[in-house]
C-alpha atoms as one frame of an Amber mdcrd trajectory, in Angstrom:
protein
   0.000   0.000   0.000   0.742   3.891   0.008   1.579   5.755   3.020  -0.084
   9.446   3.119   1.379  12.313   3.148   1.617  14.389   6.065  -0.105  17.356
   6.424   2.990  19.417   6.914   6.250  18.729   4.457   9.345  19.825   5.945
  12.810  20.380   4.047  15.768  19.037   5.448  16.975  22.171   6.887  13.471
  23.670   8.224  13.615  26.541   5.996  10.921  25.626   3.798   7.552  24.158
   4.730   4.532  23.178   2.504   1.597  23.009   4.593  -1.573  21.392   3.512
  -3.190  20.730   6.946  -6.579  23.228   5.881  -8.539  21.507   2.554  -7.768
  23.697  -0.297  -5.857  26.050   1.280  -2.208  24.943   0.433   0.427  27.257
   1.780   4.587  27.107   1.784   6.778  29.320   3.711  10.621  29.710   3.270
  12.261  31.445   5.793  16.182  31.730   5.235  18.532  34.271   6.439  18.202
  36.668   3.986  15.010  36.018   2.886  11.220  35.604   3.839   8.723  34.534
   2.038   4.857  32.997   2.289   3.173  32.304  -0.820  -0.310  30.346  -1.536
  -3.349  30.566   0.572  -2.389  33.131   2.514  -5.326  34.652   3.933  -5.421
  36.670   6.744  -3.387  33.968   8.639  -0.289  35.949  10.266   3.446  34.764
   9.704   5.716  34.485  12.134   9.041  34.225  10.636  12.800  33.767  12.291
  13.962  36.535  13.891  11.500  38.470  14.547  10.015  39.287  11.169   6.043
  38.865  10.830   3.806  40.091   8.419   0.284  40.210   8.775  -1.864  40.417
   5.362  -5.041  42.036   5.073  -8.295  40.540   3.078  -7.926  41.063  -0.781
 -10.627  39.640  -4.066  -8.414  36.471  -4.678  -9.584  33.710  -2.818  -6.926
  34.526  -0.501  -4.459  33.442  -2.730  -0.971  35.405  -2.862   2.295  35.975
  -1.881   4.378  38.195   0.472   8.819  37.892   0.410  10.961  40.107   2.446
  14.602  39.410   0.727  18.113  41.743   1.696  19.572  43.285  -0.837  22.805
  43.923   0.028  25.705  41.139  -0.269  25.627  38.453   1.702  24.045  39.912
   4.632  21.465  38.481   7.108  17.988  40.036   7.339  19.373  40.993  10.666
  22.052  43.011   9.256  21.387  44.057   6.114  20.693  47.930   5.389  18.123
  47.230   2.490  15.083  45.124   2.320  12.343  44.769  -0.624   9.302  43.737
   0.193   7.350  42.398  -2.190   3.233  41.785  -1.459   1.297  40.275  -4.855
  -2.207  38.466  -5.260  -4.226  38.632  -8.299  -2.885  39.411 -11.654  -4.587
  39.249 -15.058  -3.891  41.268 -18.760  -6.128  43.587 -19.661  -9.225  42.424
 -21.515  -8.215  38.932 -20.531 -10.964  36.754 -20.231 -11.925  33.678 -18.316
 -14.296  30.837 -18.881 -14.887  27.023 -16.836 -14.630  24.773 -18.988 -15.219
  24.544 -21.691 -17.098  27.662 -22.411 -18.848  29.144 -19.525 -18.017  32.796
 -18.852 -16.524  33.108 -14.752 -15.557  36.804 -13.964 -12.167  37.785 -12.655
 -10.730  36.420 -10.051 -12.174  33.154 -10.895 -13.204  30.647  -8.682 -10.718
  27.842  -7.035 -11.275  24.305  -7.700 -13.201  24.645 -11.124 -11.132  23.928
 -14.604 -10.581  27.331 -16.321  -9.541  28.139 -19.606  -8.708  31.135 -21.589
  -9.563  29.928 -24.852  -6.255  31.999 -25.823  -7.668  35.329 -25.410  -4.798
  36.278 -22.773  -5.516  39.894 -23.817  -3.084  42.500 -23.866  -0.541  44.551
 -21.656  -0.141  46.500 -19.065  -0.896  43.300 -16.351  -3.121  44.112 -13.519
  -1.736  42.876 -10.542  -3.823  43.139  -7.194  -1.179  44.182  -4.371  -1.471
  42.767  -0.492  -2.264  44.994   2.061  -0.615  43.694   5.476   1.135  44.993
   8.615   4.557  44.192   8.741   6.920  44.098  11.783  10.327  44.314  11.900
  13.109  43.564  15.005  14.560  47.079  14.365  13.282  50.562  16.444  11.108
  52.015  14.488  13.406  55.211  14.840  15.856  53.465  12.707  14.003  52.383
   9.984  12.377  54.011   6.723  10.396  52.714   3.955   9.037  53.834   0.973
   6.511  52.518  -2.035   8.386  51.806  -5.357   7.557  52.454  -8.796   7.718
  49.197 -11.100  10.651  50.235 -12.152  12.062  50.374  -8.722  11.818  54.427
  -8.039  11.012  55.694  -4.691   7.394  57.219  -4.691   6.221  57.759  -0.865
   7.386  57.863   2.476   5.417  55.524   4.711   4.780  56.353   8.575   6.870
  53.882  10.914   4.982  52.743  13.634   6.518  51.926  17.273   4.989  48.036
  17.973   6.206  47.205  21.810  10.077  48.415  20.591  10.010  47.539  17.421
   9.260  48.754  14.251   5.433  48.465  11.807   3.907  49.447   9.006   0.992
  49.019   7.293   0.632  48.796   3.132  -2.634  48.737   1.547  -3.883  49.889
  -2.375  -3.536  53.705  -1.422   0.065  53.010  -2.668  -0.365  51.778  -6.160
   2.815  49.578  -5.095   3.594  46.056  -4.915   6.960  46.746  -3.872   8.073
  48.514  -1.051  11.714  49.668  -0.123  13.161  49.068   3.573  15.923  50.920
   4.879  17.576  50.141   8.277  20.018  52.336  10.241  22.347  49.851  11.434
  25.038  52.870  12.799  22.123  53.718  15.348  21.739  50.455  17.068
């Protein structure tokens, strides 16, 4: 006979984990060093990740499907140390004038539904994508007085300034659709700890 899976799939070094323990609602996590990341069904669950690095996302259209990564930027720093973080926060995307059908022919608007067999009969439609961004609290393990973050541009520009919460000593921020982003810029002040 077959042995089952378990509900939880471990790597051999802990840093990623595939967890199918809720029916239909898949969801891995890798958590290295340098980077963070929870993609899947992610809900509204929070995630707790080592060293003190949680992000919280909000409700979005998709089914709760999505993904949030927090990855350093420079060399071949930790999270802990490094002095720039992107954070990326993604759920639905879809071309414009894209359109979706269950199969075989049956018209589903956008997002469609899980668990159904979808098609696009090839009408992918056209650029620009439209890609529904996360909104989530995120905490950090820095004081909030040394960090910074700002809301990118696609091509990677800084656009706003966002406000840096104090969250029992360390640092939080919120991102939602007022930004237009789906990447965010994260600066920490190392010289001041």
């Amino acid at each position: 006979g077959t042995t089952p899976l378990p509900n939880v799939l471990n790597s051999d070094t802990g840093e990623l984990v595939w967890d199918l323990s809720g029916a239909g609602q898949g969801f891995v996590t890798l958590d290295t060093a340098r980077s963070k990341w929870a993609w899947g069904t992610i809900g509204t669950r929070v995630v707790n990740f080592g060293g003190g690095f949680t992000v919280a996302p909000g409700t979005t259209m998709a089914a709760n499907l999505g993904g949030v990564a927090l990855t350093a930027l420079d060399g071949m720093n930790s999270m802990l140390t490094a002095r720039k973080i992107i954070l990326t926060a993604v759920r639905a995307q879809t071309n414009t004038g894209q359109n979706y059908y269950q199969y075989p022919s049956t018209v589903v608007a956008f997002p469609p539904p899980l668990n159904i067999q979808l098609t696009s009969k090839n009408e992918w439609g056209t650029a620009p994508s439209i890609v529904e961004g996360v909104p989530a609290s995120v905490t950090l393990p820095f004081p909030p007085s040394n960090v910074r973050v700002w809301s990118l541009t696609t091509s990677g520009a800084r656009v706003a300034s966002l406000t840096v919460n104090n969250s029992g000593g360390k640092a939080q921020f919120n991102v939602d659709s007022t930004f237009t982003a789906l990447q965010y810029e994260i600066e920490v002040d190392h010289a001041k700890l």
